[in-house]
C-alpha positions as CSV (number, residue, x, y, z in Angstrom):
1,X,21.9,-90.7,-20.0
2,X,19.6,-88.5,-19.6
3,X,18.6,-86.6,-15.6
4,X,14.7,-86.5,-14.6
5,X,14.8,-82.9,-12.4
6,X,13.1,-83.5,-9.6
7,X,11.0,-80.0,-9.7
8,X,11.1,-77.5,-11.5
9,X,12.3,-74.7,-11.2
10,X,11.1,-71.2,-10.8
11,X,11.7,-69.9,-14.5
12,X,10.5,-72.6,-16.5
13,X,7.2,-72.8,-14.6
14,X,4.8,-70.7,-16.1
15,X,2.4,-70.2,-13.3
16,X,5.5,-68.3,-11.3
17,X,5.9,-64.9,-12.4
18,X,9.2,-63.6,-12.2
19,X,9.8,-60.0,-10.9
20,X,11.4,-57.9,-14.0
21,X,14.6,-56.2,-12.7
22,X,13.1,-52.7,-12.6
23,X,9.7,-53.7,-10.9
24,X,12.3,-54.3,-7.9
25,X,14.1,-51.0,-7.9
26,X,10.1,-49.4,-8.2
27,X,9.2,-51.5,-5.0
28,X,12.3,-50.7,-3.0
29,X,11.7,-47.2,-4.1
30,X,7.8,-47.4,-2.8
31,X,9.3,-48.6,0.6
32,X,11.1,-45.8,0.7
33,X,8.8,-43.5,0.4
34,X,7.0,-45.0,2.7
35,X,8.8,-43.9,5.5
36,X,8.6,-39.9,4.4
37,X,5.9,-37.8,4.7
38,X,4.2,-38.4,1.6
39,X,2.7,-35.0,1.7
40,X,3.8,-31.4,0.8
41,X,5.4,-29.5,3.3
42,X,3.2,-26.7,4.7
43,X,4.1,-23.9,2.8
44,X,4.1,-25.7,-0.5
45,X,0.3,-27.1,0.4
46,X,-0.9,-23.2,1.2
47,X,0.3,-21.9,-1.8
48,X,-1.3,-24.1,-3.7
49,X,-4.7,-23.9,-1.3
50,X,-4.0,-20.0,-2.6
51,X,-3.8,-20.3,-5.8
52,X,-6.7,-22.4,-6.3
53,X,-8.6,-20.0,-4.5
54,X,-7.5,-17.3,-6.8
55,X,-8.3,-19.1,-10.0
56,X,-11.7,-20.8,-8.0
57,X,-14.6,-18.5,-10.0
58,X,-17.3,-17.1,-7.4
59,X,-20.5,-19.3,-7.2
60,X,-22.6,-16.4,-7.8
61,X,-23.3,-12.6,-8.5
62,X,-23.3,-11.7,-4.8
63,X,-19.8,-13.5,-3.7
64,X,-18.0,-11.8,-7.4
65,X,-19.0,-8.9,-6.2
66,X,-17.5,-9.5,-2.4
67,X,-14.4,-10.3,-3.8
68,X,-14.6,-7.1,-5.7
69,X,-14.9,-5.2,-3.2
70,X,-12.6,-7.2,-1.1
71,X,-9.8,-6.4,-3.9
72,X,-11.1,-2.9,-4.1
73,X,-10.4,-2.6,0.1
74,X,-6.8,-4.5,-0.4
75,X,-5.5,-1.7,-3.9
76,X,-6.9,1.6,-1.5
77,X,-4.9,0.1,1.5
78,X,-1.9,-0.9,-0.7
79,X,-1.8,2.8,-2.0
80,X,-2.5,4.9,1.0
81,X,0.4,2.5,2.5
82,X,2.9,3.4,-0.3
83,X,1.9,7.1,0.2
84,X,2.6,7.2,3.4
85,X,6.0,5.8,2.6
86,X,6.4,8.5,0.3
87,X,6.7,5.9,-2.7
88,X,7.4,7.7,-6.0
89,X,6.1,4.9,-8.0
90,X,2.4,4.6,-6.6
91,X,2.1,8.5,-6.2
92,X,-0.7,9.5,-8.0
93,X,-0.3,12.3,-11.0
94,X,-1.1,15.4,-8.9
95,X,2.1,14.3,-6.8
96,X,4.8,13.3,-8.8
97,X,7.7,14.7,-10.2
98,X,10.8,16.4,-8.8
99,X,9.0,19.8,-8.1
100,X,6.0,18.3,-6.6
101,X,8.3,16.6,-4.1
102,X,10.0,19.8,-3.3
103,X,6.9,21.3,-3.0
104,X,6.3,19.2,-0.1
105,X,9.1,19.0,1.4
106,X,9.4,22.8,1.2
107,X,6.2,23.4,3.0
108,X,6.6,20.2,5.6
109,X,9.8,21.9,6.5
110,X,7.7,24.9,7.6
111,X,5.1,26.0,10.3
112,X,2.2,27.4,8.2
113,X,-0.3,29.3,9.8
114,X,-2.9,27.8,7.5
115,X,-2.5,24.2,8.9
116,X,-4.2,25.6,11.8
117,X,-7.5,26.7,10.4
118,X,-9.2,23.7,10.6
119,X,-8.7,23.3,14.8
120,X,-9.5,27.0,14.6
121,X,-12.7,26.2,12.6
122,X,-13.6,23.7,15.3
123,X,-13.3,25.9,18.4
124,X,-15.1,28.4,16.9
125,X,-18.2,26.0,15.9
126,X,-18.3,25.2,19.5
127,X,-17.9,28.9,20.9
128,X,-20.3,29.3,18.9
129,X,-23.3,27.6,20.8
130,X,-22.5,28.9,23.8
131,X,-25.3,31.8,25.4
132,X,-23.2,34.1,25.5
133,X,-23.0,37.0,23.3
134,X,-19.4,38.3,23.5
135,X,-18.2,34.6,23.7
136,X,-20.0,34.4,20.0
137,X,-18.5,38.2,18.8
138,X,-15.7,37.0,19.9
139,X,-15.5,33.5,17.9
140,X,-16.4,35.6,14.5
141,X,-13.7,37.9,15.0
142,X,-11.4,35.3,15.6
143,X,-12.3,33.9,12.8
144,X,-12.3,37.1,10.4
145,X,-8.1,37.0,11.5
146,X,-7.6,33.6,11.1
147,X,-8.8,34.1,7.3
148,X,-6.1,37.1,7.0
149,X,-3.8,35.4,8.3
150,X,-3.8,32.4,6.3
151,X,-4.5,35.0,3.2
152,X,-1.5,36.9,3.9
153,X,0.3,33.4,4.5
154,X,-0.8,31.6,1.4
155,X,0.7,35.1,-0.2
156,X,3.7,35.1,1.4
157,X,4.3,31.0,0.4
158,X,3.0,31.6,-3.5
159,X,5.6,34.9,-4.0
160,X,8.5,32.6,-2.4
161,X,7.9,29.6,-4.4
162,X,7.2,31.5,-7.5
163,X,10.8,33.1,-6.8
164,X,12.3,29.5,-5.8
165,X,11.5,27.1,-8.3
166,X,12.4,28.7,-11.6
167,X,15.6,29.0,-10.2
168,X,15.9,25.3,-9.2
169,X,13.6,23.8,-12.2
170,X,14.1,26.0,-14.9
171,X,13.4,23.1,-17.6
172,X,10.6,21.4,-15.2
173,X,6.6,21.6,-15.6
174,X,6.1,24.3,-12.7
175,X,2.3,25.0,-13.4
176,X,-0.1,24.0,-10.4
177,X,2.6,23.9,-8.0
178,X,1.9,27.0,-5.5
179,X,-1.9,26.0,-5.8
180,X,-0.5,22.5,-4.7
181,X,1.5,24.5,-2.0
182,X,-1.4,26.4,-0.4
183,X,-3.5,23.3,-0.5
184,X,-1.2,21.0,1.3
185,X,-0.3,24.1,4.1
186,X,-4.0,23.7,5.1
187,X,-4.0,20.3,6.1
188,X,-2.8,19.8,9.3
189,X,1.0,17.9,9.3
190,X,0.2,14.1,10.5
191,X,-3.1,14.0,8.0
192,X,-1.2,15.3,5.1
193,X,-0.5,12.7,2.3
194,X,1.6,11.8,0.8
195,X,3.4,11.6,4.7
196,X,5.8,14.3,5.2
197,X,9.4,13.3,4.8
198,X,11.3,16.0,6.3
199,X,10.9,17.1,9.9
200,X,10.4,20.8,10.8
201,X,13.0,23.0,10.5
202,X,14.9,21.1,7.4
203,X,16.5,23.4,5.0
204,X,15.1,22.2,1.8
């Protein structure tokens, strides 16, 4: 005998649409994610905001040429940075190499008169204009010993190094390095780059 269901049921209607099992999981998992934060965290999001900027091409000829400029400004302060650190690796030719470094150490570690000519070159611009005529005398022949001194200084520095560093680099490239010497006594101590890494006094 045969059973007339009362309703039917769920599966063999066709208008009901039954879930497939993963759509479930995907729907649990959406709920779950709900309750996050749905968005990168901060540092993720800025870095990206970065690098979109870096790959964004300028609009125009006047904003590629800003950010020219503005790289330009960011390299010049990068390297005078790293010579002030004394950085080997963004020296620039002139200043690298083992007997360029002990160049400079060798003439940090030392009070050179001629480090003192340019303060001396000042005070005597300014004695100078002053309406008085031994004042002025006096400034030019201050300034007629202060270039003997630094002569017979920039002597006395050339025949030590020229004594000093075939004994310690005899299979080094040596030639330029007293003119590098002399050059680098001239400028006074805190302007000198790269920054001095010794203090006064060191023995070298």
């Amino acid at each position: 005998m045969i059973r007339r269901r009362s309703s039917p049921s769920p599966v063999d209607d066709p208008l009901v649409k039954v879930p497939a099992a993963g759509a479930v999981d995907e729907g649990a998992d959406s709920v779950g994610k709900a309750g996050g934060k749905g968005r990168p965290t901060p540092k993720r999001a800025e870095a990206e905001k970065q690098r979109r900027q870096a790959v964004r091409p300028p609009k125009d000829r006047k904003e590629a040429m800003r950010l020219q400029r503005e790289r330009a400004r960011q390299e010049r302060q990068q390297r005078v940075e790293a010579l002030r650190r004394g950085d080997e690796r963004a020296l620039p030719a002139r200043d690298r190499g083992p007997v360029r470094k002990f160049v400079r150490d060798w003439v940090d570690s030392r009070w050179n008169l001629a480090e003192l000519f340019l303060p001396m070159a000042v005070v005597v611009v300014v004695l100078s204009f002053v309406p008085v005529a031994a004042v002025q005398v006096g400034s030019i022949y201050v300034m007629f010993l202060m270039f003997v001194g630094i002569i017979i200084d920039a002597f006395i520095t050339g025949a030590r190094l020229r004594r000093i560093l075939p004994a310690r680099f005899p299979n080094e490239q040596r030639k330029g390095a007293v003119a590098y010497a002399v050059l680098r006594a001239l400028q006074l101590r805190r302007l000198r780059l790269p920054a001095p890494q010794v203090p006064r006094g060191t023995k070298v």
